[in-house]
C-alpha positions as CSV (number, residue, x, y, z in Angstrom):
1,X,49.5,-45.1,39.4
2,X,46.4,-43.1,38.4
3,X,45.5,-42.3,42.2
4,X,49.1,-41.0,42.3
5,X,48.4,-38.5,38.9
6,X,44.9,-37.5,40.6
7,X,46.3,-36.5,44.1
8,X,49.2,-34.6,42.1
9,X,47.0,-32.1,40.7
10,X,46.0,-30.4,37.5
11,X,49.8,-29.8,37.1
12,X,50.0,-33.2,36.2
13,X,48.8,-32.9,33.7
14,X,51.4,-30.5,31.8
15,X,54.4,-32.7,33.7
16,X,52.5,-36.1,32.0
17,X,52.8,-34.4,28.8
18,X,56.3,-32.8,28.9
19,X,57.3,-37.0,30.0
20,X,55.4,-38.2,26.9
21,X,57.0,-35.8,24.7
22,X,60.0,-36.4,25.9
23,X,60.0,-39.7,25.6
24,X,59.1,-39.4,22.0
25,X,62.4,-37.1,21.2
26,X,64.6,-39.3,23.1
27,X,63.5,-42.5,21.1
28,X,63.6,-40.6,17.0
29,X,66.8,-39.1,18.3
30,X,68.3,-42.4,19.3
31,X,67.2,-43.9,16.1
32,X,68.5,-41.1,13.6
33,X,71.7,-40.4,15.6
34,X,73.1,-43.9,14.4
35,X,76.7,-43.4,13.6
36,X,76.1,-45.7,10.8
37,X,72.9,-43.9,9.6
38,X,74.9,-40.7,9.9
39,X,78.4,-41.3,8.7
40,X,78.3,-44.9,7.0
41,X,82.2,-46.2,7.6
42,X,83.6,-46.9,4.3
43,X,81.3,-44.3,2.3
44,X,84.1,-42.1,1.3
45,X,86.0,-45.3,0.0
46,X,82.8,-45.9,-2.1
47,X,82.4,-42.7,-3.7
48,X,86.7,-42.2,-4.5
49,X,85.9,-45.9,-6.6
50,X,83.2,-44.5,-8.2
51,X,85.0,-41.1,-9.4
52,X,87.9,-43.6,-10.0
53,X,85.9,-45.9,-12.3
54,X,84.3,-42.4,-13.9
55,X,80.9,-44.1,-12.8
56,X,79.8,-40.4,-11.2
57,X,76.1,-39.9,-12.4
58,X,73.5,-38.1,-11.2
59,X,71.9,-40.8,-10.6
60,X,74.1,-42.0,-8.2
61,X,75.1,-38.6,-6.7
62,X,71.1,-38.3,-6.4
63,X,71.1,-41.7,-4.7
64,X,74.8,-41.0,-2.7
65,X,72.5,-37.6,-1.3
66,X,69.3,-39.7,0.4
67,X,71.5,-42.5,1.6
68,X,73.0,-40.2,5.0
69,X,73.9,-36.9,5.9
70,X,77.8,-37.6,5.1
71,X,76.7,-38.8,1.7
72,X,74.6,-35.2,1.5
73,X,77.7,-33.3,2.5
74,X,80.0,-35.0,-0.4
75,X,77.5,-34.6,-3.1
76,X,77.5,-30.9,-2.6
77,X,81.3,-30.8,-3.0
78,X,81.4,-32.9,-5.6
79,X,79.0,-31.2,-7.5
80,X,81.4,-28.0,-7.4
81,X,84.6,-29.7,-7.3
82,X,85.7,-28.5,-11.2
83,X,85.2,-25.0,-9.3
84,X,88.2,-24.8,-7.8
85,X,89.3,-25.9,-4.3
86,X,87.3,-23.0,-2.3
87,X,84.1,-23.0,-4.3
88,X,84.2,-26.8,-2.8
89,X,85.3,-26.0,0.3
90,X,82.1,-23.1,0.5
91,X,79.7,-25.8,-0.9
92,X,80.8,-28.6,1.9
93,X,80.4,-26.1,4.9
94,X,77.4,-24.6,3.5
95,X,75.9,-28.4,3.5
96,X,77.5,-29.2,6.5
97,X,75.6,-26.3,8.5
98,X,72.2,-28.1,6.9
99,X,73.0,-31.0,8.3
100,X,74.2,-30.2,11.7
101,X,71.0,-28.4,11.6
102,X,69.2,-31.8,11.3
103,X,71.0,-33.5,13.6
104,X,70.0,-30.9,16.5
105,X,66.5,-31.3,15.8
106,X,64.5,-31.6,18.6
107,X,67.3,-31.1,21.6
108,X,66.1,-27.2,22.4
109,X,62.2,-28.9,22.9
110,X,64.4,-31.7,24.8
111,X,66.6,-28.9,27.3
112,X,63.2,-26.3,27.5
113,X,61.0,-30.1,29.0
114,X,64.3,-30.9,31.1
115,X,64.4,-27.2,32.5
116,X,61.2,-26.3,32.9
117,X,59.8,-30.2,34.9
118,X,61.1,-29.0,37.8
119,X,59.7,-25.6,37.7
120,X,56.0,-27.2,37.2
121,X,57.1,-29.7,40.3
122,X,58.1,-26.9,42.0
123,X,54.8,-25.1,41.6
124,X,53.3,-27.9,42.6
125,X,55.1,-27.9,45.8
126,X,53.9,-24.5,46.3
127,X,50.0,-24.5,45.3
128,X,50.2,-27.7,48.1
129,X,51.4,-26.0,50.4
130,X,49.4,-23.0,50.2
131,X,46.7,-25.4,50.5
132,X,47.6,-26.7,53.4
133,X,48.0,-23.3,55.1
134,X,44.6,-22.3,54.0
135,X,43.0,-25.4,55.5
136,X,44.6,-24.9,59.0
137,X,43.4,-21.2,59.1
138,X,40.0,-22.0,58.5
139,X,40.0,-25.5,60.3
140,X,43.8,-25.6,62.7
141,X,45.9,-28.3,62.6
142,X,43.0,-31.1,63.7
143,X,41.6,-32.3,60.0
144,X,45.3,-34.8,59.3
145,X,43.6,-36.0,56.1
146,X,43.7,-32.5,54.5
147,X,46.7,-31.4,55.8
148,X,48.6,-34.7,54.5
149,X,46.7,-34.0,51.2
150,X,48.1,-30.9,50.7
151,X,51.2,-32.5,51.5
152,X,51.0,-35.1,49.6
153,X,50.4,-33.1,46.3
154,X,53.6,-30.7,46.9
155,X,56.0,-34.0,47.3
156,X,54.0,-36.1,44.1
157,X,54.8,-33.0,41.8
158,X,57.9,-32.3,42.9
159,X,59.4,-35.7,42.6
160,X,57.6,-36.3,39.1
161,X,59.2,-33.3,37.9
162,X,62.3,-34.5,38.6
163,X,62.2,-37.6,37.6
164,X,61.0,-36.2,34.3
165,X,63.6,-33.9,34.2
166,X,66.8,-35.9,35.3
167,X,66.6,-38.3,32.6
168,X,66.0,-35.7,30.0
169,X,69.2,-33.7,30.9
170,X,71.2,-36.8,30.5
171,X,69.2,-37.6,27.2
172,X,70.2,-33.8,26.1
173,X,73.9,-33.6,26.8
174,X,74.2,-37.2,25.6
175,X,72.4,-36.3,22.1
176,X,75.0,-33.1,22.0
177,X,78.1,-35.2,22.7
178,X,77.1,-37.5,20.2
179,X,76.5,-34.8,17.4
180,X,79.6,-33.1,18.0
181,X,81.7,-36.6,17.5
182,X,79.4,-37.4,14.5
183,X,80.5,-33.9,13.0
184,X,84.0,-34.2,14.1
185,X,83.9,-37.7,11.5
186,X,82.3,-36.1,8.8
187,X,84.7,-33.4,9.1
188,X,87.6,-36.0,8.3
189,X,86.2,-37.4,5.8
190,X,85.4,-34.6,3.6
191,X,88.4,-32.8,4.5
192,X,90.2,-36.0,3.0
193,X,87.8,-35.4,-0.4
194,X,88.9,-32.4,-0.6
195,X,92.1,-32.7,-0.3
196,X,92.3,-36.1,-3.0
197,X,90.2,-34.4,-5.7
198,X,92.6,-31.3,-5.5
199,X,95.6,-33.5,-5.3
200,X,97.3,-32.3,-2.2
201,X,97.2,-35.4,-0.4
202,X,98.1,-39.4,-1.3
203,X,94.8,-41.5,-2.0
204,X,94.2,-43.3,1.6
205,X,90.7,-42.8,1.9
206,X,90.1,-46.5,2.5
């Protein structure tokens, strides 16, 4: 493997690192794009028993805020809920742009590493071959070794650039499918808050 990174080329080096980094996004993304971690099922339930039960502190609103970003989006409306129905409204998509905020952390690093591997690879491909050209005007087409060096070094970068790249495409659109269905949920569910606390719909938020 190491042979393989040396006869690549400095450029390498830069593809090594986009993989690593990559690598790193794809993993913290996976873990905090949990659907439960995101939008816990049954949170909305929880906080209609609480306002039921008149049990609404700040304590737990404090504590309703850290547990997930749907919990941070129905604090914020029901901290301006006795303002009237758009004042809540305003306060849920004003949170709601934070959040989706989070959530896209990271995926612009993860699209520039999947655009850009292929480019280095493709550079690499290039500084090979003008390589190669340069050895057979000064020594012609005898010295294989060098010309199969050269080569060598254009087809290394090229394919670890795209095997860097492929799987951080698929990472990417995956992460931004995944983010749009998680908003889409929390959508429901604080459209259905809003709705309850300003009476224009049954309670069904079970």
């Amino acid at each position: 493997m190491l042979e393989i990174l040396q006869s690549g080329g400095w450029l390498m080096l830069p593809i090594m690192a986009c993989s690593v980094i990559a690598l790193a996004i794809c993993l913290e993304r996976l873990w905090t794009l949990r659907p439960s971690k995101v939008a816990p099922p049954g949170l909305l339930a929880e906080v209609w028993a609480l306002i039921k039960q008149r049990n609404i502190t700040s304590e737990r609103l404090k504590e309703l805020k850290r547990s997930s970003p749907l919990g941070q989006i129905l604090v914020a409306g029901l901290n301006n809920a006795s303002h009237g129905r758009e004042i809540m409204k305003e306060s849920i998509q004003e949170a709601a742009g934070q959040v989706v905020h989070d959530l896209e952390r990271f995926l612009n690093p993860l699209g520039t590493i999947a655009a850009i591997t292929p480019l280095l690879g493709l550079l690499g491909t290039v500084i090979g071959m003008i390589d190669v050209f340069t050895e057979i005007m000064v020594q012609g087409t005898g010295n294989a070794n060098v010309l199969a060096g050269g080569i060598s070094q254009a087809l290394i970068t090229t394919a670890t650039g795209l095997t860097i790249a492929i799987p951080a495409l698929i990472f990417h659109r995956f992460f931004q499918r995944r983010i749009d269905s998680l908003v889409v949920t929390m959508e429901q569910e604080t459209v259905k808050l809003l709705e309850v606390m300003h009476g224009e719909r049954d309670v069904d938020v079970e």
